[in-house]
LUMTIVO-697040 format. One line per 5 residues: for each residue z, x, y of C-alpha. Coordinates in pm, 1 decimal, padded with zeros to 6 digits. Layout:
<atoms>
Z X Y; ...
</atoms>
This chain:
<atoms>
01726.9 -01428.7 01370.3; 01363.4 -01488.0 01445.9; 01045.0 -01254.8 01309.8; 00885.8 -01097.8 01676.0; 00521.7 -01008.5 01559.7
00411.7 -00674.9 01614.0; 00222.2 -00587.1 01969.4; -00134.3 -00547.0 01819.4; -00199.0 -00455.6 01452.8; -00257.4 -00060.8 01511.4
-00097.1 00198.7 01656.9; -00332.1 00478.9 01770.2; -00276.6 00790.1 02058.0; 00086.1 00676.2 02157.3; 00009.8 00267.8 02175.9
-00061.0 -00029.0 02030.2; -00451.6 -00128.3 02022.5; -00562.1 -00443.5 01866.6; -00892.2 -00445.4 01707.1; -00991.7 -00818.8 01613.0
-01322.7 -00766.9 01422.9; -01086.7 -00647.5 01140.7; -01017.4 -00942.3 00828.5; -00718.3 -01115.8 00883.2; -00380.8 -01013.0 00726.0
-00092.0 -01254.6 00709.4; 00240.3 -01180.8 00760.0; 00392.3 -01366.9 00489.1; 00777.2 -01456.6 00435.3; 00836.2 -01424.8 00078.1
01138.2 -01622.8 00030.6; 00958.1 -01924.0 00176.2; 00572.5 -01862.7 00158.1; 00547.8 -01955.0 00562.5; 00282.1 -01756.6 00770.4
00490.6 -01544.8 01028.1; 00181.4 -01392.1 01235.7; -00102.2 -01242.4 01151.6; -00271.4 -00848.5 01196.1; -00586.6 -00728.8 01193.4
-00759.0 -00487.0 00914.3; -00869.3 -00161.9 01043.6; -01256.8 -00139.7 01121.3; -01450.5 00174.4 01112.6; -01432.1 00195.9 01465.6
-01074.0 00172.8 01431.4; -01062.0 00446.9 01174.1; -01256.1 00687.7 01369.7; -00999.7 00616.2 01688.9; -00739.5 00707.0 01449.1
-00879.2 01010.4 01294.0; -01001.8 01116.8 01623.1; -00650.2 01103.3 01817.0; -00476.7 01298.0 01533.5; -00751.1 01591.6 01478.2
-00724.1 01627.2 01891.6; -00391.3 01609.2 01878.1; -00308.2 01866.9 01574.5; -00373.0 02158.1 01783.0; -00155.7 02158.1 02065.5
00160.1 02003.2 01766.6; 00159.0 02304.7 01556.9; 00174.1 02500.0 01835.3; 00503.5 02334.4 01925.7; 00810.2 02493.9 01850.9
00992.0 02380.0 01511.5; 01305.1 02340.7 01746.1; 01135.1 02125.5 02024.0; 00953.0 01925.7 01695.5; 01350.6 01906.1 01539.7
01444.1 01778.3 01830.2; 01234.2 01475.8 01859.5; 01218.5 01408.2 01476.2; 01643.7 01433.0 01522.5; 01607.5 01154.4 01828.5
01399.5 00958.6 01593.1; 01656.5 00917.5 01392.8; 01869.2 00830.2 01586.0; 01691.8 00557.3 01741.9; 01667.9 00389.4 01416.5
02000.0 00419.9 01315.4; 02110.8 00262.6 01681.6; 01844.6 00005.9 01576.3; 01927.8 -00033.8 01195.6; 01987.9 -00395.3 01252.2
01700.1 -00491.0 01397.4; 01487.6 -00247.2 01170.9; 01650.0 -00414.8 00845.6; 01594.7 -00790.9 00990.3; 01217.3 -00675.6 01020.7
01243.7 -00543.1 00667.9; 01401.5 -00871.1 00515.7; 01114.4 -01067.7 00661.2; 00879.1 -00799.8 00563.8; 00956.2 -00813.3 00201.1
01184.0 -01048.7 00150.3; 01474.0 -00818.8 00036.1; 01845.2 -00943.7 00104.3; 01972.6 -00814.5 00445.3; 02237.9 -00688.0 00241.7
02036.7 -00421.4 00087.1; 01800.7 -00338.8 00384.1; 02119.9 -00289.9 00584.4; 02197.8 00005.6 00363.9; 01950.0 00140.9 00211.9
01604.4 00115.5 00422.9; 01574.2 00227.8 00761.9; 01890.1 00464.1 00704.5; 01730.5 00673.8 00466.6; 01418.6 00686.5 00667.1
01648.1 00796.3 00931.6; 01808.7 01052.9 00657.0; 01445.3 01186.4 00603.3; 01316.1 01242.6 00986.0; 01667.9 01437.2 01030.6
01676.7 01638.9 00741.6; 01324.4 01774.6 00750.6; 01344.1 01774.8 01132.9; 01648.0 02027.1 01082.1; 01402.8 02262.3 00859.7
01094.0 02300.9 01109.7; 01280.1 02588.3 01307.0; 01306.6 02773.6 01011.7; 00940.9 02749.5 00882.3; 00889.1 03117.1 00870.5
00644.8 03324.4 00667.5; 00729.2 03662.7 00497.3; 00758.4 04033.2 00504.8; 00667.0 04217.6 00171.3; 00681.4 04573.1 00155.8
00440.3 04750.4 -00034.6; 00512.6 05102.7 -00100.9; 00530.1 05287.6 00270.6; 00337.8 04965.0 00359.8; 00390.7 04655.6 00474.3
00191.4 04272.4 00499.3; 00344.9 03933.6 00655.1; 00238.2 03561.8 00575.4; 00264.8 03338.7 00831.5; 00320.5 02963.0 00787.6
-00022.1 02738.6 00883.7; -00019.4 02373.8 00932.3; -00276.9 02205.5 00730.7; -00433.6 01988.8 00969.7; -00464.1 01563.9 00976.0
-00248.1 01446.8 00688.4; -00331.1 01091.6 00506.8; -00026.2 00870.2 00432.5; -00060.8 00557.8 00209.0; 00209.4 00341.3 00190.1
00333.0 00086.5 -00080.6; 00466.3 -00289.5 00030.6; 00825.6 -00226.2 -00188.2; 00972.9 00001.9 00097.3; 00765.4 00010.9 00387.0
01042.7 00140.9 00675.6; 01137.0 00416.5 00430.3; 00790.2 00582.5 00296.3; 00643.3 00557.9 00658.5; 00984.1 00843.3 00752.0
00931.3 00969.4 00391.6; 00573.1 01088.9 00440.2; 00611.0 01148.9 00810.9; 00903.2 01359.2 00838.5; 00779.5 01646.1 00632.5
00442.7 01638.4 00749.7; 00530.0 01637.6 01135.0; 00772.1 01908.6 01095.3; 00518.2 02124.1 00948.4; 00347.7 02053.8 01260.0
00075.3 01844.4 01105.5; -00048.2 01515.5 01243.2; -00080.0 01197.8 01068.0; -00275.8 00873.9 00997.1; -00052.0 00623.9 00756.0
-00185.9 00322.1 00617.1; 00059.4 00075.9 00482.8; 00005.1 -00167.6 00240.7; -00176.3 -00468.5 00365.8; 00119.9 -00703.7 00202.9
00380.0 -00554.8 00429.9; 00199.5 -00386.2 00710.9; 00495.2 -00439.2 00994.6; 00745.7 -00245.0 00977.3; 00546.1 00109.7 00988.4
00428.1 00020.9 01311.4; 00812.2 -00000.3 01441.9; 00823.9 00352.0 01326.8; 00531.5 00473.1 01514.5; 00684.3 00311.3 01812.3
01036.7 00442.9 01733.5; 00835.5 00803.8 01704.4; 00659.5 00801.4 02003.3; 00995.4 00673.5 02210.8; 01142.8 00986.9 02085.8
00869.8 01195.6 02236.7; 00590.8 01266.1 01985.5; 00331.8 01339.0 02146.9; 00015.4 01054.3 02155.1; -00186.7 01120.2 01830.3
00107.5 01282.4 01589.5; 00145.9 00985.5 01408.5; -00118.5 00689.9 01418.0; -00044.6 00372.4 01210.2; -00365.8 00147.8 01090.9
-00350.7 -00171.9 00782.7; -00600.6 -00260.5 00621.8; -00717.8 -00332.5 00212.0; -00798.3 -00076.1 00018.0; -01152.3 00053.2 00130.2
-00944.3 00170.7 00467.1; -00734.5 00425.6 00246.2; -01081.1 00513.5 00108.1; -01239.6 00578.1 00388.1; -00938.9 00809.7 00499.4
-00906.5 00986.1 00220.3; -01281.2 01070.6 00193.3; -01300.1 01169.4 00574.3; -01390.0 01550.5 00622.7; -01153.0 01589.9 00859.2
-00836.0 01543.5 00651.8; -00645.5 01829.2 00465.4; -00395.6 01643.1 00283.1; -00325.4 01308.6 00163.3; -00014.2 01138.3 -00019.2
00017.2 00788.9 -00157.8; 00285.1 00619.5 -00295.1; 00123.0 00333.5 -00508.0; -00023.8 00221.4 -00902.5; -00163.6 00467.2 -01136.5
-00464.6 00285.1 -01119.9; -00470.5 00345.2 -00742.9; -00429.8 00679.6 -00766.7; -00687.0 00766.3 -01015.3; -00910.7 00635.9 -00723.0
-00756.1 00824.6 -00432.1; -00682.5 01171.5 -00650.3; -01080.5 01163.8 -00725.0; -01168.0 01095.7 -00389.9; -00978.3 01350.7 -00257.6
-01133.1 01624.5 -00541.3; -01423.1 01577.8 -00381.4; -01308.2 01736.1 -00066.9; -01078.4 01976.0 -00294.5; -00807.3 01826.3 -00036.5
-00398.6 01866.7 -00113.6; -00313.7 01598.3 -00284.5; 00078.4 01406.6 -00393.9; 00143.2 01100.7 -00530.1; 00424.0 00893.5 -00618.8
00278.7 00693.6 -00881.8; 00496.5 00389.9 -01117.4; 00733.4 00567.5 -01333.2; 00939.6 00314.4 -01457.0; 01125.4 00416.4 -01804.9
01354.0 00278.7 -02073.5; 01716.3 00265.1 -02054.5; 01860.2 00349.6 -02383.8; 02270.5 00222.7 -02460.5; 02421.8 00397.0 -02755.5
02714.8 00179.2 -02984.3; 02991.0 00418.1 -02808.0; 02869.5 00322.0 -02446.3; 03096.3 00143.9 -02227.9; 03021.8 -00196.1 -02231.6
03135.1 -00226.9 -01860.6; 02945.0 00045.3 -01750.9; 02613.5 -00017.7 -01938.9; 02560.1 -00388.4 -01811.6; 02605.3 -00235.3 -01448.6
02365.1 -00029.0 -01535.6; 02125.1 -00233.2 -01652.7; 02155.2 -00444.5 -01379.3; 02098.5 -00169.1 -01090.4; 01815.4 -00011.8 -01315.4
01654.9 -00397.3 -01355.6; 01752.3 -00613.1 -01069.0; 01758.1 -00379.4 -00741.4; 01524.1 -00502.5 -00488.1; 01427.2 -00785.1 -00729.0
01293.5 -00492.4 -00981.3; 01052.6 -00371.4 -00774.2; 01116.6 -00035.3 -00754.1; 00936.0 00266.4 -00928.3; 01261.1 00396.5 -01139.5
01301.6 00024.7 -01259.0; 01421.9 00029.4 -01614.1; 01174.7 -00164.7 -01739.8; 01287.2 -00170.0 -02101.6; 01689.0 -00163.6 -02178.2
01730.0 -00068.8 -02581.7; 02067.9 -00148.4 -02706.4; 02219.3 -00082.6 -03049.7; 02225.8 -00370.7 -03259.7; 02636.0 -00330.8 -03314.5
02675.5 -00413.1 -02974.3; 02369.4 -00636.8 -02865.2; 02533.4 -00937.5 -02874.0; 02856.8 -00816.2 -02687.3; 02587.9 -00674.6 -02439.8
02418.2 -01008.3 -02365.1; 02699.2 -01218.0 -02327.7; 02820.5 -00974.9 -02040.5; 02513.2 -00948.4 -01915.9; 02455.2 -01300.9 -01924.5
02833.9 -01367.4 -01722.0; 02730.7 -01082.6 -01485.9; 02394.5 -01249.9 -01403.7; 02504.3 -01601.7 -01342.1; 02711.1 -01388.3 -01026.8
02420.8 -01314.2 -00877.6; 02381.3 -01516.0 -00568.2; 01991.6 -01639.4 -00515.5; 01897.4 -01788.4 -00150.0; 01863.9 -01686.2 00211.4
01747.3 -01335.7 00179.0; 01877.2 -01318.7 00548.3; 02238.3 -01524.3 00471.0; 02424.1 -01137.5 00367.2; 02596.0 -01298.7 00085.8
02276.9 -01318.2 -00090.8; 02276.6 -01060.2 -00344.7; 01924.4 -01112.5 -00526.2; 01624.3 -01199.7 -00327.7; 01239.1 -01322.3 -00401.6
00932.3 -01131.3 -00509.7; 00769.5 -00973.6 -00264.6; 00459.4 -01207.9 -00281.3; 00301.6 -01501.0 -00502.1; 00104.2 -01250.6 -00724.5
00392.9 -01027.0 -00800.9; 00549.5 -01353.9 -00920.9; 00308.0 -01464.0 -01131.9; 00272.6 -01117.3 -01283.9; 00653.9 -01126.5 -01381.5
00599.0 -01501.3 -01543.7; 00307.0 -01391.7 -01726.8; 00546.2 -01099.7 -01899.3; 00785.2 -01383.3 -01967.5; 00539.8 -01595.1 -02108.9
00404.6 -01275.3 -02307.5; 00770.9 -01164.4 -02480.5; 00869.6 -01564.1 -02532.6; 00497.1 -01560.2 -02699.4; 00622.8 -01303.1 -02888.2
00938.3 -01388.1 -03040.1; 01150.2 -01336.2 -02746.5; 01489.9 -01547.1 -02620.3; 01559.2 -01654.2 -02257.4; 01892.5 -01565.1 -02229.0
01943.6 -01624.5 -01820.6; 01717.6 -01773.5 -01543.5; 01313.8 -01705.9 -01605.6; 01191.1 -01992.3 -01391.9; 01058.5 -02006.1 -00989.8
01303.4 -02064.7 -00724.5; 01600.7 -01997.4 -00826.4; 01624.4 -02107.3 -01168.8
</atoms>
């Protein structure tokens, strides 16, 4: 299984352009640091070919039937389910996450979203209210360009997220991704247009952060939605008040996980270890904090502590592996510095805590 690097590093009006004035971004492996490729940042000029290709093409896409747009957002789906394989290798070397989870759980529920929001754009209908021997109707109104920001935990599956909903409303979209895993959207704009969007629906640019910035204060958009850090979307949320533009965010909401003296013992180290150790923690309903009653802390370790010495650490593309690397160098060093902080504090090291394995 070898990593093919994208075409170019954008996808703009139906096809891949490649812009190389932009700052490099690597393509790094996380499980072994190597430098797969390498994309290009989106320039201004870039930006405005973007922005430019979906406000021309937003017109002539909400005029298109919600059957004709269910159709292709249906065919979509099915492409990536035919290509789930491929699209969950891409992942793996994307992020690093074990095959075994991207097999399951990444492209397929991007595929989930495109079909199930696909199947509700025929019946985007507006309303008859009655008022006395009167009558009005509403009438259902695309919005315009929407602004999709991407985080680098599930990259396949926010691209389809964002996407779906917005293209069966019959709104076109730019999508940034995040500039640690900028790959795999781009397969989904070329997946997209394969199932017969039409050039401009759905327009794919990386970059850092002052590309999202630039998007979100652009005129021309109606509607942005990020999936990202608080701090992140403080910035992007006041950006877009200035424009008074629709905004939605999925912002880190990671919460404790409380286990009562009458809980299972069975059942609450499971759950500990999907709320803490699914895609290496880094997801936004990670459980963060896991309070257990002091009658049955130690009981709770110890199985914890069995349970965890299970987990099988290597080749995030060998499917036996069950627990795979951080998604980059930084993220690693942030989780060692919150190690360092609780054993600082007081805390024990009951299982692993060191790089590579250990």
């Amino acid at each position: 299984m070898t990593f093919t690097p994208p075409a170019a590093s954008h996808f703009i009006n139906g096809q891949y352009v490649e812009d190389t004035d932009g700052p490099v971004i690597d393509l790094i492996y996380p499980a072994t640091g190597a430098v797969l490729g390498q994309v290009h940042g989106a320039t201004s000029d870039i930006i405005e070919q973007a922005l430019q290709s979906a406000q021309q093409a937003q017109k002539a896409w909400a005029a298109t039937s919600g059957t004709a747009r269910r159709r292709i957002l249906r065919r979509a789906a099915d492409i990536i389910r035919d290509q789930n394989r491929a699209l969950s290798i891409l992942e793996t070397y994307d992020t690093g996450k074990p095959l075994s989870e991207t097999l399951c759980a990444d492209a397929t529920s991007g595929a989930d979203a495109l079909e199930y929001f696909g199947g509700l754009a025929g019946s985007l209908t507006g309303e008859h209210i009655q008022l006395g021997e009167d009558w009005v109707y509403t009438i259902r109104e695309a919005l315009g360009v929407c602004v999709g920001i991407g985080a680098w935990n599930y990259p396949t599956q926010i691209a389809c997220w964002k996407a779906a909903p917005a293209l069966a409303c019959g709104n076109t979209m730019v999508f940034k991704p995040s500039e640690t895993t900028p790959v795999c959207a781009l397969k989904v704009a070329e997946i997209l247009s394969q199932a017969g969007l039409p050039d401009g629906v759905f327009n794919v640019i990386p970059g850092q952060g002052q590309v999202g910035a630039s998007l979100v204060r652009d005129d021309r958009v109606a509607k942005m939605s990020l999936t990202g850090s608080v701090p992140t979307g403080r910035k992007v949320y006041a950006a877009a008040a200035e424009g008074v533009k629709h905004v939605t965010m999925e912002l880190g909401g990671k919460s404790p996980l409380i286990i009562f003296e009458d809980a299972d013992i069975e059942n609450a180290v499971g759950g500990a270890i999907l709320a803490n150790f699914y895609a290496s923690g880094q997801v936004c309903s990670n459980g963060t904090r896991v309070f257990v009653h002091k009658t049955i802390k130690h009981a709770f370790l110890e199985r914890l502590v069995e349970r965890l010495r299970q987990a099988v650490i290597g080749d995030p593309m060998d499917e036996t592996t069950n627990f795979g690397p951080l998604v980059s160098q930084r993220q690693m060093e942030i989780v060692q510095s919150f190690i360092a902080k609780g054993r600082d504090a007081g805390a024990r090291l009951v299982c692993g805590g060191g790089s590579g394995g250990a």
